[in-house]
PLY file of the C-alpha trace (Angstrom):
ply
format ascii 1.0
element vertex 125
property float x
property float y
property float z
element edge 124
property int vertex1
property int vertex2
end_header
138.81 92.51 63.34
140.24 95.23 61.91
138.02 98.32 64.10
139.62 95.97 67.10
142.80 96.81 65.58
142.33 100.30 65.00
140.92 100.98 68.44
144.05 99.29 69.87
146.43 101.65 67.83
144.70 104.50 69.59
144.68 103.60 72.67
148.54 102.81 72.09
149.09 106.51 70.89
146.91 107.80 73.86
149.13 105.48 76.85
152.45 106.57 74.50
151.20 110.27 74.85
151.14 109.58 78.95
154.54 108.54 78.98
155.46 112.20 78.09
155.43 113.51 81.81
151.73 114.11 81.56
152.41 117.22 78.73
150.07 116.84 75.96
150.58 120.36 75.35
153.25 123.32 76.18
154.49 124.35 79.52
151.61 126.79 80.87
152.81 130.46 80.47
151.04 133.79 81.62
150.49 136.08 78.57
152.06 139.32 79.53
153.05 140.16 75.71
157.04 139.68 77.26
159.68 137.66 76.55
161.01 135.78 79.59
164.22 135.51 78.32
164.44 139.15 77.73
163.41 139.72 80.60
166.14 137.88 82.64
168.39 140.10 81.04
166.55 143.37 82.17
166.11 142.01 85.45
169.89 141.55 85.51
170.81 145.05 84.00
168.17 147.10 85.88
169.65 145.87 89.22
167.09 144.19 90.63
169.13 141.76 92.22
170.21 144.67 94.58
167.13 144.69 96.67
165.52 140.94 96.04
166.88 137.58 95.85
165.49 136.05 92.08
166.85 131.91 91.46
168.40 132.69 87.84
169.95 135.84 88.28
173.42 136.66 88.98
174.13 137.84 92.55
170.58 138.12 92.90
170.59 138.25 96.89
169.26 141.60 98.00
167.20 141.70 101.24
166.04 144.82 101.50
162.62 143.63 98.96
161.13 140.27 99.23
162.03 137.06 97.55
160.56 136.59 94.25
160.86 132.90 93.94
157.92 130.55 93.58
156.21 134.94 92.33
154.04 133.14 90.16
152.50 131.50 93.11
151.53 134.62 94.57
148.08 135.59 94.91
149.20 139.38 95.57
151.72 141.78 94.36
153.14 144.12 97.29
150.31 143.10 98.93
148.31 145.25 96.83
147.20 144.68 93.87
145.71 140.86 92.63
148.73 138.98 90.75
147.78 139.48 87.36
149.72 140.39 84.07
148.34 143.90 83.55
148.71 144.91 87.32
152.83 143.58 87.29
153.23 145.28 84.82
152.05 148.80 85.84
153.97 147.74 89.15
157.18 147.19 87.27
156.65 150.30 85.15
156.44 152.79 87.93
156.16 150.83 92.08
154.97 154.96 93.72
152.39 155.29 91.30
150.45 152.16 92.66
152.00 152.46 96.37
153.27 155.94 97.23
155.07 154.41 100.26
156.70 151.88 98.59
160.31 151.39 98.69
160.04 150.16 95.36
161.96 152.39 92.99
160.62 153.37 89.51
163.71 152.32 87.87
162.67 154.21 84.25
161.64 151.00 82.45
159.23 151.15 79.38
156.56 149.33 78.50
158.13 146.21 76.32
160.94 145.96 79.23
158.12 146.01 82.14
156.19 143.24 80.31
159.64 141.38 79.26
160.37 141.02 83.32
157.04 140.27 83.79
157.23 137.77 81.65
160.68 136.09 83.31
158.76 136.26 87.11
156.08 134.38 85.94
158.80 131.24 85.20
159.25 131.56 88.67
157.82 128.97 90.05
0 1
1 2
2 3
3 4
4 5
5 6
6 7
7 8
8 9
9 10
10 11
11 12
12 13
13 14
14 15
15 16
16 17
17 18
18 19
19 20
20 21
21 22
22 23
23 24
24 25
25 26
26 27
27 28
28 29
29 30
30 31
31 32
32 33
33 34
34 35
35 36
36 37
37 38
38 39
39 40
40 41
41 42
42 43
43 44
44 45
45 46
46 47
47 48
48 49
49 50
50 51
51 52
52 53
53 54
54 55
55 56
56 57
57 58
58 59
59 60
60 61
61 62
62 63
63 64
64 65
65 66
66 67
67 68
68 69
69 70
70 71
71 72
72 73
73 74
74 75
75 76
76 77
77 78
78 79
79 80
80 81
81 82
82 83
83 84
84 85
85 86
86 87
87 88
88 89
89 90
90 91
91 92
92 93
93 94
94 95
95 96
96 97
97 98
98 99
99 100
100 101
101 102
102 103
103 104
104 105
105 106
106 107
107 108
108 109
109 110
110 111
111 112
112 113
113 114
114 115
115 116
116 117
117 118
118 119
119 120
120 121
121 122
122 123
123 124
């Protein structure tokens, strides 16, 4: 009787676990060694907003670059380069050095605030 009993307790935990929206564990996130929350906030001061429209910025509604919601759906960044950590962030630290064509400014970030907005893109989804 009582491995009956424990087997229904676990099952129990295991259909309580399911009523949790399906998370068992923490909201996926790409590791790009950034803080997303940071990053917002050098994605608002840098001026990004100016050229691309990004949901959770400020008067985010630039045309001249693309949209960058849903980025972390992207296979491709500028049509370049695969949509990976490591290649966003060399985009974000300096756009000519990757495309010398590109509109794309280098707009003087360093390292921690390249991987910071990298970090806040990948939310985007």
């Amino acid at each position: 009787m009582k491995p009956l009993l424990l087997l229904a307790a676990a099952l129990s935990c295991l259909l309580l676990a399911a009523c949790a929206g399906g998370r068992l564990t923490a909201p996926y996130r790409v590791a790009t060694g950034g803080n997303a929350g940071d990053g917002r906030k050098v994605i608002q001061s840098s001026g990004c907003g100016a050229c691309h429209t990004i949901p959770g910025i400020h008067a985010a509604n630039g045309e001249l670059g693309p949209p960058l919601n849903s980025f972390s759906r992207r296979t491709m960044i500028a049509g370049e380069l695969p949509n990976t950590p490591d290649n966003l962030v060399r985009w974000i630290e300096n756009p000519p050095s990757v495309e010398s064509g590109t509109a794309m400014p280098n707009l003087g970030l360093d390292d921690q605030q390249a991987r910071d907005s990298a970090a806040y893109l990948y939310t985007l989804r």
